[in-house]
N, C-alpha and C positions, 0 to 999 in steps of 0.2 A: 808515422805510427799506423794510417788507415786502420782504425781501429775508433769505436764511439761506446767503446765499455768505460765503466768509473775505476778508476788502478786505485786500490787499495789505501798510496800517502795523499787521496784526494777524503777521505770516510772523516779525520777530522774538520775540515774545509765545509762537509759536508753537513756535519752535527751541528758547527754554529749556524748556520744558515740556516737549518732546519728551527735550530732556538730561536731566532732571529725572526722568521718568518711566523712563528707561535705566540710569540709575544709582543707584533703588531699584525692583528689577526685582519686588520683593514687595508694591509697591505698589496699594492699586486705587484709585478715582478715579468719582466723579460727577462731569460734566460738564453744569455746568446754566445753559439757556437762560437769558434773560431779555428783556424788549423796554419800549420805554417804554409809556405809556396812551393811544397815538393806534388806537382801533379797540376792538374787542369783545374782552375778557377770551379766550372758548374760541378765538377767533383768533389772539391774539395767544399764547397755550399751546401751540399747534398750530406756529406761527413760531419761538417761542423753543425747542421742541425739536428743531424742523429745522434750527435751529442748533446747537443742540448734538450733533446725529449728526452734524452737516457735520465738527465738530470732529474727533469721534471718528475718523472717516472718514477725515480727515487724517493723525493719528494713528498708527491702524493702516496705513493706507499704506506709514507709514515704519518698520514693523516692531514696532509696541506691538501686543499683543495683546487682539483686543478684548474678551476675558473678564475687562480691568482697568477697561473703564472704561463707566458707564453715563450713555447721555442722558437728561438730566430736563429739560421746558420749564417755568418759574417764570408767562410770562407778566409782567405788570409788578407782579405782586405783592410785589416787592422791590427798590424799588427805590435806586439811590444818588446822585440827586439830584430834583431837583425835574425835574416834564414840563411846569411851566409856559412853559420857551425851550427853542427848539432845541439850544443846549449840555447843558445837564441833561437833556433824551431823549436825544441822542447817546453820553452819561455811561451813561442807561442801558440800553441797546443792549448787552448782552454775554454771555461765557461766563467762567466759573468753572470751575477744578475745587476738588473739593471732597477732599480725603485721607477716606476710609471706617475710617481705624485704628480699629480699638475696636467698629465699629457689628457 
């Protein structure tokens, strides 16, 4: 996809998160990249966390503060399906957050 913009059927994804993150205001939050193995690992690290600030970005927009939440890019080093079809890269194409309790 090279691409770290938010597609449109990600906006409800997005709203609960955003719920979620408002009504545990103690919460903080890794927010971490990921992209499938089509391209170079330090490219694709570079991509998956310019997704993930996009997130953030989004986020604080709508009033989260950004001291809750950190961008990490993974790059395809985690991924949740197979990059041998297009379905399974597009699988893993994503963001995560991650809850930091405890770390």
């Amino acid at each position: 996809m090279n691409s770290a913009e938010i597609r449109p059927q990600s906006e409800p994804a997005l709203a609960e998160i955003l719920k979620l993150l408002k009504e545990n205001a103690g919460r903080k939050d890794l927010v971490v990249g990921h992209t499938d193995a089509v391209g170079c690992f330090e490219y694709n690290r570079v991509l998956s966390k310019r997704g993930a600030e996009t997130e953030v970005n989004s986020l604080t927009s709508k009033g989260i503060s950004r001291e809750r939440l950190f961008a990490v890019g993974m790059s395809f080093a985690s991924p949740v399906a197979t990059n041998a079809s297009e379905g399974g890269r597009a699988k893993n194409r994503r963001e995560e957050l991650v809850d930091m309790a405890g770390a």
